[in-house]
TORKOL-4160 file (C-alpha; in steps of 0.2 Angstrom, whole numbers, padded with zeros to 4 digits, m for minus):
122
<pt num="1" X="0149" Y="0258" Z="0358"/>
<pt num="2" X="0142" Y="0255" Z="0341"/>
<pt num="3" X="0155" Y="0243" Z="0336"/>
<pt num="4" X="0162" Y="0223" Z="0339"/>
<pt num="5" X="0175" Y="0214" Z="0341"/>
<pt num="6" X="0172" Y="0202" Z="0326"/>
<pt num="7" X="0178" Y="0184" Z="0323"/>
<pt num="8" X="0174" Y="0171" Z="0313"/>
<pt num="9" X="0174" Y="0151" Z="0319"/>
<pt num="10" X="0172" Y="0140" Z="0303"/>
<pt num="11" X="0165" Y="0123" Z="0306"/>
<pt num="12" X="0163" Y="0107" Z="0295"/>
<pt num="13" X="0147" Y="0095" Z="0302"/>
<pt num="14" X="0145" Y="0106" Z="0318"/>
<pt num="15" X="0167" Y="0102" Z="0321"/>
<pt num="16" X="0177" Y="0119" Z="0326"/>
<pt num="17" X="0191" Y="0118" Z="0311"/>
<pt num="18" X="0198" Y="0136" Z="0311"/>
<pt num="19" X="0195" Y="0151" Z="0320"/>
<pt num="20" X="0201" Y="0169" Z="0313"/>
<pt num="21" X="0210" Y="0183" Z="0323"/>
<pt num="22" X="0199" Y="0193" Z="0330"/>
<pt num="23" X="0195" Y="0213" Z="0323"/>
<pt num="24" X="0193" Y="0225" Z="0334"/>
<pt num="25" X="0182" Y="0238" Z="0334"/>
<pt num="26" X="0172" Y="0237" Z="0320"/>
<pt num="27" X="0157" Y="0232" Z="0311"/>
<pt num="28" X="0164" Y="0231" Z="0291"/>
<pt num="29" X="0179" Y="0219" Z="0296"/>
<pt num="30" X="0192" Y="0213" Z="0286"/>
<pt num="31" X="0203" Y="0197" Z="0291"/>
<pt num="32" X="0214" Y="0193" Z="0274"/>
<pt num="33" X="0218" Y="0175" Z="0281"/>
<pt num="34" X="0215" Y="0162" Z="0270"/>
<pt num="35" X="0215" Y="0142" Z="0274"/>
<pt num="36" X="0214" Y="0124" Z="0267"/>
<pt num="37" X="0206" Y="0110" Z="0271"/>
<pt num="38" X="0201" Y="0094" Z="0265"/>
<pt num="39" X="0181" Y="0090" Z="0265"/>
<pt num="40" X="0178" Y="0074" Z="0267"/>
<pt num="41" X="0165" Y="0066" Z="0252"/>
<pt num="42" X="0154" Y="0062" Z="0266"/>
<pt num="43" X="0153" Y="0083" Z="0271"/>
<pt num="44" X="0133" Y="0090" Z="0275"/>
<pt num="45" X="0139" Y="0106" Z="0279"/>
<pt num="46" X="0152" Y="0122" Z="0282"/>
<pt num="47" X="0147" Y="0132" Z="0292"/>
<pt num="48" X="0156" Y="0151" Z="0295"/>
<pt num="49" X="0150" Y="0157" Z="0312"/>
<pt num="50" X="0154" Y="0179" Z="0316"/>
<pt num="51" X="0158" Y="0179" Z="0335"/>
<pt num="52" X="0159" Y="0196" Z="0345"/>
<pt num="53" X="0175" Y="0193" Z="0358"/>
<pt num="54" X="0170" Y="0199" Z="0374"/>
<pt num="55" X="0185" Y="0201" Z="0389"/>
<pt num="56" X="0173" Y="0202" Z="0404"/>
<pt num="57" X="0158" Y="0188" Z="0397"/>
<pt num="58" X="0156" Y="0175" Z="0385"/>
<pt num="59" X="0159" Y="0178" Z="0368"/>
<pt num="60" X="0142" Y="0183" Z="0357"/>
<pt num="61" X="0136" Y="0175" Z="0343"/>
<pt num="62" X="0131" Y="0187" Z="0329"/>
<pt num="63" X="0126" Y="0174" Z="0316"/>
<pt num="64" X="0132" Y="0163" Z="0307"/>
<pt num="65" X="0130" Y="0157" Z="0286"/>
<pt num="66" X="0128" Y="0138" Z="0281"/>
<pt num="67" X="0137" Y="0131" Z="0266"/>
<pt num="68" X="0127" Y="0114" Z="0261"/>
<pt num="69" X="0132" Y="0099" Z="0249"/>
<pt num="70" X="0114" Y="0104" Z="0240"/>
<pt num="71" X="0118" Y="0122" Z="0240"/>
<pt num="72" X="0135" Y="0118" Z="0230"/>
<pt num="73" X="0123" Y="0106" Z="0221"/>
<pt num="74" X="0113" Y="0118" Z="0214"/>
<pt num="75" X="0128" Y="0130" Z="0211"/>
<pt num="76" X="0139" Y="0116" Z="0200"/>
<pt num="77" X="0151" Y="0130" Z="0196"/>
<pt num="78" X="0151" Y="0142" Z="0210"/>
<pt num="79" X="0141" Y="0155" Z="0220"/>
<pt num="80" X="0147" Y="0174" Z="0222"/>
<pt num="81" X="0137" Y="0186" Z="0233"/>
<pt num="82" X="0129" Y="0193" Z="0248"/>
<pt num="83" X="0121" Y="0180" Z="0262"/>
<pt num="84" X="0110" Y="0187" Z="0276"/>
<pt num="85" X="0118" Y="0179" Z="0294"/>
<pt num="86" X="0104" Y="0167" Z="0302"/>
<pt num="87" X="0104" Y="0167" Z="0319"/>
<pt num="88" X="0110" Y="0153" Z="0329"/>
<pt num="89" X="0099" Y="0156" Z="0347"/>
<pt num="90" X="0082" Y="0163" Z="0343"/>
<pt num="91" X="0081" Y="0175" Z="0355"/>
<pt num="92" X="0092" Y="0185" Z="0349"/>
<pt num="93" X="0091" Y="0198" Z="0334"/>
<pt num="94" X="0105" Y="0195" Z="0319"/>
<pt num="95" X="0108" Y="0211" Z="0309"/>
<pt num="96" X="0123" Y="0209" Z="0293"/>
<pt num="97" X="0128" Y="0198" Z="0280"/>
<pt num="98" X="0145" Y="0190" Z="0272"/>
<pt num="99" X="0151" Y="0194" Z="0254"/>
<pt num="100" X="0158" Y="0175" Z="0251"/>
<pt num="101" X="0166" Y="0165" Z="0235"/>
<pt num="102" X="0164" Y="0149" Z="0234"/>
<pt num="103" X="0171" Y="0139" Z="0219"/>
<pt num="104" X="0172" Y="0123" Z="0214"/>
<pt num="105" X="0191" Y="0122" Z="0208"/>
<pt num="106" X="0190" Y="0104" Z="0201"/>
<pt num="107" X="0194" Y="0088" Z="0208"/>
<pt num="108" X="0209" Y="0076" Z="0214"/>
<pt num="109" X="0201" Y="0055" Z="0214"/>
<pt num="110" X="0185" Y="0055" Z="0223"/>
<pt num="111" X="0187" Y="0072" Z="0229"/>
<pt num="112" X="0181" Y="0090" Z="0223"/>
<pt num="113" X="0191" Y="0103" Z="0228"/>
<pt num="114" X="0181" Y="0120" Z="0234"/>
<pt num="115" X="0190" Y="0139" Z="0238"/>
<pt num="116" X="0177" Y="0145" Z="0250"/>
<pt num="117" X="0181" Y="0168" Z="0250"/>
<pt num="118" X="0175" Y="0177" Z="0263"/>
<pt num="119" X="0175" Y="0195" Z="0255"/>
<pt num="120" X="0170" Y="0205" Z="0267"/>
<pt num="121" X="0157" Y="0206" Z="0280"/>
<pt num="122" X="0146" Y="0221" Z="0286"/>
């Protein structure tokens, strides 16, 4: 039909933490829901997976982004800007990319605090 029913599943070390409302019918969705959580200083990864709900089958993976400890490494103060998805089963094609904002707001003890922004999605 030219359209999906996007949502997204965010995931810390390969752990389901928080899972959007779906969109429907659309490819340039917008969700407007924001969440915290606490990383633990031991975090590898956060990664935002785009799902396309699907009544009569199993959900489809579109894609999905990786946020790493190097990446935020190499990116002390913060990263803005478009990400290609990367597919997730190779045998299927991934076509978009996230807008996301990730900051590192400062730190509380031992721990950094980070505002991960999903802008918008296409």
């Amino acid at each position: 039909t030219g359209s999906s029913d996007p949502y997204c599943i965010v995931k810390i070390d390969d752990e389901a933490i928080i899972r959007t409302a779906t969109v429907w019918k659309t490819l340039s969705p917008f969700w407007g829901e924001e969440y915290e959580v606490c990383l633990q200083p031991s975090f590898h990864s956060v990664s935002i997976y785009v799902m396309d709900e699907d009544a009569l089958s199993r959900d489809d993976v579109i894609g999905k982004v990786c946020i790493t400890r190097d990446m935020l490494a190499e990116h002390p103060k913060g990263y803005s800007g478009w990400m290609s998805l990367s597919e997730v089963d190779p045998d299927e094609e991934v076509q978009g990319e996230i807008h996301l904002r990730v900051e590192v707001l400062g730190s509380q003890g031992s721990r950094r605090l980070l505002s991960c922004t999903v802008l918008e999605a296409r």
